[in-house]
N, CA, C and O atoms as a DFTB+ gen file, in Angstrom:
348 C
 N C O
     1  1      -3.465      -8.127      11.597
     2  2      -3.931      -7.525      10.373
     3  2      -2.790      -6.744       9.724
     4  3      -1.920      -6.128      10.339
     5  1      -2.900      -6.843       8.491
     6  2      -1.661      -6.236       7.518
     7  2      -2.259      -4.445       6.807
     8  3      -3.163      -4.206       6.008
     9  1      -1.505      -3.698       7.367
    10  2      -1.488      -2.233       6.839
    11  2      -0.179      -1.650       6.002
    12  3       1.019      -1.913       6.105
    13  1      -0.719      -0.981       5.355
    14  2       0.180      -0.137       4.036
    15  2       0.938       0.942       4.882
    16  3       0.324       1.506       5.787
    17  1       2.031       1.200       4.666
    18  2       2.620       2.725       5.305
    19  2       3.358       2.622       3.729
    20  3       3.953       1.861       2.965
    21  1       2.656       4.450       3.940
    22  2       3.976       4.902       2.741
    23  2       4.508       6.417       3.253
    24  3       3.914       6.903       4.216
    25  1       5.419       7.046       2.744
    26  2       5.544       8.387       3.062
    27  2       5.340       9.342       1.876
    28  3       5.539       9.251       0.665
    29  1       4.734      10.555       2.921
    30  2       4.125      11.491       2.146
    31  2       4.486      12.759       3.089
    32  3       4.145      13.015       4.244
    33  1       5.458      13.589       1.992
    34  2       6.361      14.881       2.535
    35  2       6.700      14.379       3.789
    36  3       7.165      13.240       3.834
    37  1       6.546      15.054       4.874
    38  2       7.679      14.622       6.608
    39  2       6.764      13.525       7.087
    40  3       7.299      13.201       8.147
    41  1       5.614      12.697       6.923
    42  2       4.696      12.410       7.600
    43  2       4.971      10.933       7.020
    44  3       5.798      10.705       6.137
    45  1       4.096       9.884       7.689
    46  2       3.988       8.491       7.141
    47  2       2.195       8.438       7.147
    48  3       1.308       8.775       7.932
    49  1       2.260       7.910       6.005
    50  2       0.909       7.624       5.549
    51  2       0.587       6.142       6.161
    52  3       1.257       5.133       5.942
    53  1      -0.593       6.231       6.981
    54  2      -1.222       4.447       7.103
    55  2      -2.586       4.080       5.938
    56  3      -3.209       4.941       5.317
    57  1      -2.716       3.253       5.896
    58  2      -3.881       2.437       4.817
    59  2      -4.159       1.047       5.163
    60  3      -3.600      -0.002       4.845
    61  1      -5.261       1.337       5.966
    62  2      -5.781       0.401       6.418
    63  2      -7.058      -0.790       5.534
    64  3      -8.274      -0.644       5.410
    65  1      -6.286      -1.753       5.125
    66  2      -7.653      -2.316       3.739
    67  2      -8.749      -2.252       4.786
    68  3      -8.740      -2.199       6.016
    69  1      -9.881      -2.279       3.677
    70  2     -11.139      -2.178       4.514
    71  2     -11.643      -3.979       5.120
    72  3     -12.659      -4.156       5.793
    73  1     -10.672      -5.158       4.691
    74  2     -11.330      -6.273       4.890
    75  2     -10.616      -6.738       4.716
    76  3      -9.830      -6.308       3.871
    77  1     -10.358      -7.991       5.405
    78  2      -9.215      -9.158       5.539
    79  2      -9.323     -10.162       4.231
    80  3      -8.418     -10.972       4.038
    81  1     -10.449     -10.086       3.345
    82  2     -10.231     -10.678       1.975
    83  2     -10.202      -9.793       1.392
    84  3     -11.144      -9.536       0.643
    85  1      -9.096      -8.947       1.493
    86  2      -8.810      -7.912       0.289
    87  2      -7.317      -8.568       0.228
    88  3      -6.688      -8.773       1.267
    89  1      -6.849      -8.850      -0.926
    90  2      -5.591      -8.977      -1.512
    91  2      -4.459      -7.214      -1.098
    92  3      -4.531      -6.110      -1.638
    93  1      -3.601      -7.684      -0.023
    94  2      -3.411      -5.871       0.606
    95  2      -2.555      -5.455      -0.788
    96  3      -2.782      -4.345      -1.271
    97  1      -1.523      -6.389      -1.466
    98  2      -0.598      -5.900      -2.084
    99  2      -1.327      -5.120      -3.408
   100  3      -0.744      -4.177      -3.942
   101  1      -2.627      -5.583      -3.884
   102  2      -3.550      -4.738      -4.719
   103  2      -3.782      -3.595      -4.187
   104  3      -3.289      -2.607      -4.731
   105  1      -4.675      -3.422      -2.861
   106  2      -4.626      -1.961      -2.298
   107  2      -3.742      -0.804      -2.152
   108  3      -3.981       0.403      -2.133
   109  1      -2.156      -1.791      -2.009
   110  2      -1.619      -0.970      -1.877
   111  2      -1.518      -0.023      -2.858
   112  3      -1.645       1.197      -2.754
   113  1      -1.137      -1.086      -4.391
   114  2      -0.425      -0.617      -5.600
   115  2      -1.782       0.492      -6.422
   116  3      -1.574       1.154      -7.439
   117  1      -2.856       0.452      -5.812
   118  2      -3.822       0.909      -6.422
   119  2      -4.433       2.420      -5.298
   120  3      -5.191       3.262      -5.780
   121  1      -4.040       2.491      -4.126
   122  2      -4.248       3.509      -2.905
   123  2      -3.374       4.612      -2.712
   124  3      -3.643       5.779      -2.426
   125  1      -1.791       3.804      -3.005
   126  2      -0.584       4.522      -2.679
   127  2      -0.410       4.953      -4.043
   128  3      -0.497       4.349      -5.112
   129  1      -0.014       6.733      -3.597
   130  2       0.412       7.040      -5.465
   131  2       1.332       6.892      -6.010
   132  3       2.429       6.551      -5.569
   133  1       0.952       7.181      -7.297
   134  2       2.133       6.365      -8.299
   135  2       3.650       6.950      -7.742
   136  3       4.068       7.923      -7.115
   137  1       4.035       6.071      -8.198
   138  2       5.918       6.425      -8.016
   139  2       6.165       6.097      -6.590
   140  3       7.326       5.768      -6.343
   141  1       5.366       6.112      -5.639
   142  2       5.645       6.206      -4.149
   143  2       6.034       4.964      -3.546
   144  3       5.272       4.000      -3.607
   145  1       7.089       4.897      -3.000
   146  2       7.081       3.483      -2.469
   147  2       5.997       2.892      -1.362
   148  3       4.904       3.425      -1.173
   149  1       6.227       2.304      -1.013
   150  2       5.312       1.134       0.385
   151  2       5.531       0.116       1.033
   152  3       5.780      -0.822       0.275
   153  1       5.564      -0.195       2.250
   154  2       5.793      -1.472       3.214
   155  2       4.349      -1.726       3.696
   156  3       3.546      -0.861       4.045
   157  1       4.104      -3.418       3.644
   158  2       3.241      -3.788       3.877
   159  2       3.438      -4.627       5.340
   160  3       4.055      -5.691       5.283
   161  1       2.953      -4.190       6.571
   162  2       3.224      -4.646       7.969
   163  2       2.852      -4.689       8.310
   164  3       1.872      -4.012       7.998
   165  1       2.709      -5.452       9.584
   166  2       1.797      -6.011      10.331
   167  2       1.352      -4.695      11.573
   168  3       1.934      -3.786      12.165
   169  1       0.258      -5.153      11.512
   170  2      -0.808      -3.702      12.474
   171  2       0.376      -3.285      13.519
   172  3       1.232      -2.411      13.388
   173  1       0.164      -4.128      14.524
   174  2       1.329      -4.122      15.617
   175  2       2.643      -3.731      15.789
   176  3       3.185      -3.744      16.895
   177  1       3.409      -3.247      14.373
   178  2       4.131      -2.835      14.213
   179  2       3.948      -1.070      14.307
   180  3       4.914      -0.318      14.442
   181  1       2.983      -0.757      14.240
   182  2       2.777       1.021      14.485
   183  2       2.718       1.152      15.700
   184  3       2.251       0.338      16.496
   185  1       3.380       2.611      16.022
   186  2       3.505       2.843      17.174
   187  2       1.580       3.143      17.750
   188  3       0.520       3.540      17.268
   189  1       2.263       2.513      19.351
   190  2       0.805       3.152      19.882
   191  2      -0.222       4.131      20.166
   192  3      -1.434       4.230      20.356
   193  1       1.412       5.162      20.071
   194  2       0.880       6.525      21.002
   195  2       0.812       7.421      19.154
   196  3       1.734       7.774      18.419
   197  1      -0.477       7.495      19.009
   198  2      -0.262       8.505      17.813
   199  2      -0.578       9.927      17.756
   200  3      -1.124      10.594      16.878
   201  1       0.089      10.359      19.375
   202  2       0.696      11.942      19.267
   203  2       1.069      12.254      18.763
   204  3       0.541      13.100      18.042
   205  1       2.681      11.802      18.593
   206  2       3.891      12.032      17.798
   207  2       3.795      11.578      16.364
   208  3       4.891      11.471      15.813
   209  1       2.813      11.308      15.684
   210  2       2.364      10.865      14.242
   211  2       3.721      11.590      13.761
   212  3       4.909      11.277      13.830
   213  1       3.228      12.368      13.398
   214  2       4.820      12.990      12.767
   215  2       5.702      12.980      12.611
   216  3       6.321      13.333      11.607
   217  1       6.197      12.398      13.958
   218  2       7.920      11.685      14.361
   219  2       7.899      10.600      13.436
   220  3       8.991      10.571      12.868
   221  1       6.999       9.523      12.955
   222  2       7.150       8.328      13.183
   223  2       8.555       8.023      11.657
   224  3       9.140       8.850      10.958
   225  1       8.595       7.156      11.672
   226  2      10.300       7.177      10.994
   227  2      10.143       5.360      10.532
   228  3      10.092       4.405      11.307
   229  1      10.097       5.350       9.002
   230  2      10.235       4.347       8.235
   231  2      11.358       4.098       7.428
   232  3      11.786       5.171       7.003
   233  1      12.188       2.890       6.935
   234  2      13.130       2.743       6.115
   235  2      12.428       1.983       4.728
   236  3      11.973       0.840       4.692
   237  1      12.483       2.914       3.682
   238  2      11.833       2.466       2.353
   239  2      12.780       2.587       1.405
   240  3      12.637       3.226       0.362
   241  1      13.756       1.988       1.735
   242  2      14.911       1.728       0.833
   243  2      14.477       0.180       0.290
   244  3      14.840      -0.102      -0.852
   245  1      14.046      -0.393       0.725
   246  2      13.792      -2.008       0.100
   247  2      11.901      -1.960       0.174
   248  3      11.099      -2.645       0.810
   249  1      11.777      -1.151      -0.514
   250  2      10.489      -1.228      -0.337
   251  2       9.606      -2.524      -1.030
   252  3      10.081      -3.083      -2.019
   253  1       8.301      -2.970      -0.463
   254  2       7.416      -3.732      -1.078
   255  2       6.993      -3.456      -2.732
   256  3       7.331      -4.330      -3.530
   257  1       6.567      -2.757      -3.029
   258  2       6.616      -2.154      -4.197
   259  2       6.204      -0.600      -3.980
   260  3       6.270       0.190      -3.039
   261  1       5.694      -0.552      -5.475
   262  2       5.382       1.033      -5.767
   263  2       3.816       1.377      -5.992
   264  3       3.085       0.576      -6.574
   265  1       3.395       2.478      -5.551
   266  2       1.989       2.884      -6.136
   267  2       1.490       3.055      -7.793
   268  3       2.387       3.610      -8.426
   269  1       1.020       2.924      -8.128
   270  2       0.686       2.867      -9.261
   271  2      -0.744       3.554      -9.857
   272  3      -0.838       3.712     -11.074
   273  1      -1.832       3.948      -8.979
   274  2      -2.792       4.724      -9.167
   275  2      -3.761       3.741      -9.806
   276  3      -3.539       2.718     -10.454
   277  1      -4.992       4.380      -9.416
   278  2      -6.436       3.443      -9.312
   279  2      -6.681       2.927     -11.191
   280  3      -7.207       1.884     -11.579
   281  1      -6.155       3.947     -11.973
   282  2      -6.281       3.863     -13.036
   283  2      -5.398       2.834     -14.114
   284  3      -5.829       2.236     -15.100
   285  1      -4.028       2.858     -13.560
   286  2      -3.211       2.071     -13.866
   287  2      -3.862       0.476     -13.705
   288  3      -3.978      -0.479     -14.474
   289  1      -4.257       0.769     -12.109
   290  2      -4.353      -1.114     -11.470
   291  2      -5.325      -1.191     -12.202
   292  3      -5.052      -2.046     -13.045
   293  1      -6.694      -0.637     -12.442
   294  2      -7.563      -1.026     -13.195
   295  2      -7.485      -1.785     -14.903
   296  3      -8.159      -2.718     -15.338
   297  1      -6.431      -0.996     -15.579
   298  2      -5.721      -1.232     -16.335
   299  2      -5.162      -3.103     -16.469
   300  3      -5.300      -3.904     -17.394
   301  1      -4.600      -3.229     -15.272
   302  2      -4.121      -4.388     -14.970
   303  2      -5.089      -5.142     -14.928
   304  3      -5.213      -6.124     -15.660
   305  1      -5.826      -4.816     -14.146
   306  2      -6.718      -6.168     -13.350
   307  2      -7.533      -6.743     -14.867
   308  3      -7.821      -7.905     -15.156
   309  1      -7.800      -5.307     -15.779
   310  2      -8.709      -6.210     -16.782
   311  2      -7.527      -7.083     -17.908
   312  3      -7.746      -8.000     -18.700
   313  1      -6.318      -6.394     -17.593
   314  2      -5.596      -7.578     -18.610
   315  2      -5.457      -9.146     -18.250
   316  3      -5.360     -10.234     -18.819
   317  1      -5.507      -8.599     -16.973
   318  2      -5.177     -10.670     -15.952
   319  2      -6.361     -11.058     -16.360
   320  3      -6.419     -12.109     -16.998
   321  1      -7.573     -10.307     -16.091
   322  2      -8.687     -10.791     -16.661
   323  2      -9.024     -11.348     -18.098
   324  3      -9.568     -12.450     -18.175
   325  1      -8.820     -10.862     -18.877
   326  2      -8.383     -11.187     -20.670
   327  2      -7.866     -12.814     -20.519
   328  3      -8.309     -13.896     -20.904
   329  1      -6.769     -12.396     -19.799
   330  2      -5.347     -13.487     -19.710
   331  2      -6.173     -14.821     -19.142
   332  3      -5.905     -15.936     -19.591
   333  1      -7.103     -14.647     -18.214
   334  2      -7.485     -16.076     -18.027
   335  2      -8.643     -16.251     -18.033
   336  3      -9.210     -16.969     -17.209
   337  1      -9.234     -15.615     -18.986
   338  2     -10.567     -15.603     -20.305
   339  2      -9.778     -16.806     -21.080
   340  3     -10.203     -17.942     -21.294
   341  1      -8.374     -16.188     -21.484
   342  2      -8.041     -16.912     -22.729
   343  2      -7.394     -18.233     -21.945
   344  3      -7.139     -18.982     -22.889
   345  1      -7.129     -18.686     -21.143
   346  2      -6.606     -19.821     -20.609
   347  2      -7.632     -21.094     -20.086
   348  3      -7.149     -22.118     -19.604
């Protein structure tokens, strides 16, 4: 299963979609806030032991994309929608 990490102040944020037919790269861009970057990875890739949550240590220099906020994507989704109304 595919989860969102983004960072937020010292910590890494997880986002887990709620369902395997969720399109994740929508969740992300619509969950994670705006401006924020995000990697989209596979479950198994988080560490196990989530004592050390805090420690955990991501490279988001090439990130997947960016957050964009629920309002923005909404924004979007009804233009794609328009877009293949008209197609």
């Amino acid at each position: 299963m595919q989860v969102i990490i983004y960072p937020d102040d010292d910590t890494i944020c997880v986002v887990i979609p709620a369902s395997d037919n969720i399109i994740v790269d929508d969740v992300a861009k619509r969950d994670v806030p705006i401006g924020v970057p995000y990697l989209i990875i596979d479950s198994s890739e988080l560490p196990s032991d989530r004592y050390f949550r805090d420690a955990w240590e991501a490279d988001f220099t090439n990130p997947d994309g960016y957050g964009i906020g629920v309002e923005a994507w909404e924004n979007l989704k009804r233009l794609e929608d328009l877009s293949d109304d008209q197609n």
